[in-house]
N, C-alpha and C positions, 0 to 999 in steps of 0.2 A: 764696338760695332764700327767695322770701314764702310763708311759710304762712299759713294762713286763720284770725282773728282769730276769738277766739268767751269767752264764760264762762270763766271757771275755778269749775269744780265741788266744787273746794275745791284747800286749799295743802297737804293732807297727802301727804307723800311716801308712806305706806303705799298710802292710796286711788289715788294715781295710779299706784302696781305693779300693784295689782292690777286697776286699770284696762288696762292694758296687758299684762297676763295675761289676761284675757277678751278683749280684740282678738284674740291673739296664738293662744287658742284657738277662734276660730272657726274651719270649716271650710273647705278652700280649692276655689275654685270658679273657672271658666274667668274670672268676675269679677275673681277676687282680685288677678288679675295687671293692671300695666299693658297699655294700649291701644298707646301709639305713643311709641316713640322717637324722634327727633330728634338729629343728629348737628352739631352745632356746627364755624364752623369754626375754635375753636381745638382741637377731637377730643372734647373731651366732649361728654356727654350730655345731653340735654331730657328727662326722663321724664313720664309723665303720671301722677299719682296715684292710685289709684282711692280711696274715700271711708274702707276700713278703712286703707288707708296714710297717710291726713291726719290721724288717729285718732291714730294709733299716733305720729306725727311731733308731735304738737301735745301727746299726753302726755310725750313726753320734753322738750320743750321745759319744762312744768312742774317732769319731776324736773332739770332744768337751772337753772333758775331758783331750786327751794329747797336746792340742792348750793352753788351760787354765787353768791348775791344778783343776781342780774342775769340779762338777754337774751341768747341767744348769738350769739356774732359771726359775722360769715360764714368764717371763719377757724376755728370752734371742732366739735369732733366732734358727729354729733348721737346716737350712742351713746359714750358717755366712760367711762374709767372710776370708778364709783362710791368707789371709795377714795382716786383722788387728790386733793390740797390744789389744785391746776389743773386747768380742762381737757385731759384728753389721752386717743387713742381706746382704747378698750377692747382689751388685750392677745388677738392673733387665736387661735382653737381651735387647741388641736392637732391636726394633719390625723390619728395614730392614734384619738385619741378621737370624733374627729367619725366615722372611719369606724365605728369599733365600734359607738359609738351609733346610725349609720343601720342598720348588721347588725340590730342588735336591734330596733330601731322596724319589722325586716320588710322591708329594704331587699336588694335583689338587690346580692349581694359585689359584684361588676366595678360596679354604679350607684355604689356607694356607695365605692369605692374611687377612681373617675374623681371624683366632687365633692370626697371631702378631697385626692386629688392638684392640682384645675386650680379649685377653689375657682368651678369651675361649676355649677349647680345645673338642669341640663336638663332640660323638659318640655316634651309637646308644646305646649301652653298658653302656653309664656313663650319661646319658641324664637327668635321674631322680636326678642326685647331684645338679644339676643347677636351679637357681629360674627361673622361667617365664622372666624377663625380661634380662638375662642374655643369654637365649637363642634368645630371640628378639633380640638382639645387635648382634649377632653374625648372625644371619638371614639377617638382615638389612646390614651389612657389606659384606656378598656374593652379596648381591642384588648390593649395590654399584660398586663391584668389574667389574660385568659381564655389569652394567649401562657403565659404564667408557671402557672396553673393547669393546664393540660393538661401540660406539660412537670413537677409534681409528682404527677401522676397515671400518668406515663408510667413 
């Protein structure tokens, strides 16, 4: 991946957290999301970036650079984890805690149960990034949600 060459605002790891705390807290907007995928043919993906995601990608490249004296490879995670002596990618959520947390952020149980189960994050807004059958997984896991619900209500 090329990302877009620009300043560095400075080398402080603090500044560029909280640089990336302020991307990260803006508001999300039918903008926010990619425009057009692209399907490659060895099966990945071509994403387009929209300008807060070249933001967000070019501040971690900084905290990558003051983590490990260097650029990262194409090989190398672009969220890493912060404590290790290598690069290597940041240890994935735990799908209970990501659901709780969405519960409590106001998230409807079956939404937020179907994203920590199928690690899908559905909207109508970003619907088109997703294959068919990615959206079926996450469908089907509402389904199970509200199956499972009504049978402890019963």
């Amino acid at each position: 991946m090329v990302l877009v060459k620009r300043q560095k605002k400075s080398g402080s790891v603090r500044k560029a957290k909280a640089r990336i705390e302020k991307i990260l807290a803006r508001p999300l907007t039918k903008d926010s999301f990619a425009k057009t995928v692209e399907i490659m043919p060895d099966g990945s993906r071509k994403v387009s970036l929209t300008p807060d995601m070249l933001d967000l990608l070019n501040e971690q490249q900084e905290l990558f650079r003051a983590k490990f004296g260097r650029d990262p490879a194409p090989h190398d995670p672009i969220f890493f984890d912060p404590d290790a002596d290598e690069p290597r990618p940041m240890n994935p959520l735990d799908p209970a805690v990501m659901e709780a947390d969405a519960i409590k952020a106001g998230m409807r149980p079956e939404i937020a149960y179907a994203i920590a189960k199928t690690g899908v994050f559905l909207l109508k807004e970003n619907e088109h990034l997703y294959p068919d059958k990615d959206k079926e997984a996450f469908w089907s896991a509402v389904e199970e949600y509200r199956e499972r619900a009504s049978k402890l209500d019963s």
